[in-house]
Each structure stands twice: as structure tokens, then as C-alpha cells.
Phi, psi and omega in degrees: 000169190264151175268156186269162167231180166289146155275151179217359175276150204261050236151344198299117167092062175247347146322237211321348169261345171284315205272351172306265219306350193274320212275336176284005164276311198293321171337304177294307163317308199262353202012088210246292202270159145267142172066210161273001164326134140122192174183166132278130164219155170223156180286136165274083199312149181087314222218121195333109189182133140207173200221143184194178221258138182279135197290148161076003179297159191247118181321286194311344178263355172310131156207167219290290193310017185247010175257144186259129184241144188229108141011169181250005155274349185130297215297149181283156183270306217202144176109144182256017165261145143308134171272175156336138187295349182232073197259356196245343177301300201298296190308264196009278190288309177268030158274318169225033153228070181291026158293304197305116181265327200214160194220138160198147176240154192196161166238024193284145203298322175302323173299295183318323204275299165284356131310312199278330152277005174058055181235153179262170187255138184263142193255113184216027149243166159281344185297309199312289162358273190313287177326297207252344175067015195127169169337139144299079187319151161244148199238165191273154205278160167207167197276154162283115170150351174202200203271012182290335181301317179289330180301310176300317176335307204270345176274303187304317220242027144250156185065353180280174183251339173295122186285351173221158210226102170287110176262096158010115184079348169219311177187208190259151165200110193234167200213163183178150160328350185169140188302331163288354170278337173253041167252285162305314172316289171321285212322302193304331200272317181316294178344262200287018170276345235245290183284330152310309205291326193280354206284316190300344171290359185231348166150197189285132163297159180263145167301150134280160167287165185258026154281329201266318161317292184324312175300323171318286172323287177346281165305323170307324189285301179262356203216342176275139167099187189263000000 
């Protein structure tokens, strides 16, 4: 990869900041955020680099220049936004998970709902299966504002088949090859926290076995879609 340097031209990336910044509509769609809440960030192919949403921005008002482009230390490069408060998680995590193309944070209620009991979501649907490979982990709770979110995100999420992460007290944090694969991911984590919860209103959901996970995963991962 290219080394960052500082930047001081206005414009950098901007392809990829249009379509970051397009991708923070499914948020909204799917109601995953409030406000101004959550954010998108993707990895800058080729280059120590990713870009993600300027803090405290209002979704009607995103547009590419309200995407921030950063260093994988955190610091901005490029952009006339503060990027995000959880701009030092995300460089975390794509510091040391260089699989990770894309990021997305959310507060969406159900999910959040099962965070706020420092609970993981049990994998008892196939839909869960497919996605997830298993549970929806929770992670230990940490404060905002520096790379501790990130280190758990990367303590739960190496070596898992999960793309998300409930972190205790506070929220969704999902990862993917590109930031619309962690998009989908929130969206996919809304679900089915959404459909446990209501399934425990009728009684104990039944486990899968974890051959039959296992079997889920599998196909979904190689033989489903086109």
C-alpha cells in the first residue's frame, strides 16, 4: 500500500465518497439510525486510507463532502468534516483486520435492546445460520472517543463467521469486504434481533444443532445467489 501523507486539496476519493455517502440512505430506510447516529466508513483500495461520515452530520443533509477521508491512524486527510467520534474504532479495526473493506455502526432498536442486556442473539433461525454462522456475539462495553470499541470489535470478530458484533450498552458494529456488505450486515443483525425477540414472547426459542448451522452457513457462503 501507499503511505499516507497529509493532505490539503479538497476532493480526494470522490467517487467512493459519493457512493459511501448514497449508502447511509439504506440506514435510514431499514431504520437502523436516529439523527444523526451511526455512521459508514470503507477501506481506500490500494492505499493506507478510508473514508467515513462527518460527525454529527444530519442524513438529509449527506452528501460526498460531508465524507471524511483518514488515515488508518485516525487523522483526517482530506474533507471539510470532523469525521466521526468513532473514527479511531474504525482505523482500529482496519489496522488489524485487513480483510475489512467496510464498517458500519448503528443504534438500531432491537439489536441495541439485546446490547443493553449484555446479551448475545442465539442462533435459532437459518436465516441467522446463513448470515452469521451462529450467534450474534456481544462484546464487553467500552467509552467513545478512542480505539477501545475498536479493540473489542477485533477481539470478538477475529476468527468469527460473524460480521457483527453487539457491543454491551451501547450498540451494532458490523464489518464486511465493502462497506454495502456491512450494511447489509446491520440491516441482516436488525432482523433477526427483531424476530428472537419477538419469537421469546411465545416462549424459549429451540437451538439449532450446530451441524445444521454449520450446513446452513456453508451453502449460503458458496452455492447461494448468482
Amino acid at each position: 500500500m501507499t503511505s499516507t501523507r497529509p493532505r490539503t486539496e479538497r476532493g480526494t476519493h470522490r467517487e467512493q465518497r459519493e457512493r459511501v455517502a448514497a449508502l447511509h440512505a439504506e440506514l435510514v430506510r431499514s431504520e437502523l439510525v436516529t439523527w444523526t447516529s451511526g455512521n459508514v466508513s470503507e477501506r481506500v483500495p490500494g492505499e493506507d486510507l478510508f473514508v467515513i461520515k462527518g460527525s454529527g452530520v444530519s442524513y438529509d443533509d449527506l452528501t460526498w463532502e460531508c465524507i471524511t477521508v483518514c488515515g488508518l491512524d485516525g487523522t483526517p486527510v482530506d474533507g471539510v468534516m470532523k469525521p466521526s467520534s468513532d473514527t479511531g474504532a474504525h482505523a482500529y479495526v482496519y489496522r488489524h483486520l485487513p480483510h475489512v473493506g467496510g464498517q458500519v455502526h448503528t443504534h438500531s432498536p432491537y439489536a441495541t435492546a439485546w446490547a443493553a442486556r449484555g446479551e448475545e442473539i442465539p442462533c435459532v433461525l437459518t436465516a441467522m445460520a446463513d448470515e452469521f454462522g451462529g450467534p450474534v456475539p456481544v462484546g464487553t462495553f467500552a467509552l467513545i472517543g478512542d480505539d477501545s470499541i475498536g479493540r473489542a470489535v477485533v477481539e470478538m470478530l477475529s476468527g468469527s463467521r460473524s460480521p457483527a458484533v453487539l457491543m454491551q450498552n451501547h450498540g451494532v458494529f458490523t464489518i464486511g469486504p465493502s462497506a454495502r456488505a456491512a450494511v447489509k450486515a446491520a440491516v441482516m443483525t436488525e432482523d433477526v434481533a427483531r424476530t428472537v425477540h419477538l419469537a421469546r414472547q411465545l416462549g424459549e426459542p429451540v437451538p439449532m444443532r450446530p451441524q445444521d448451522v454449520d450446513a446452513c452457513w456453508t451453502r449460503y457462503q458458496n452455492v447461494y445467489g448468482q
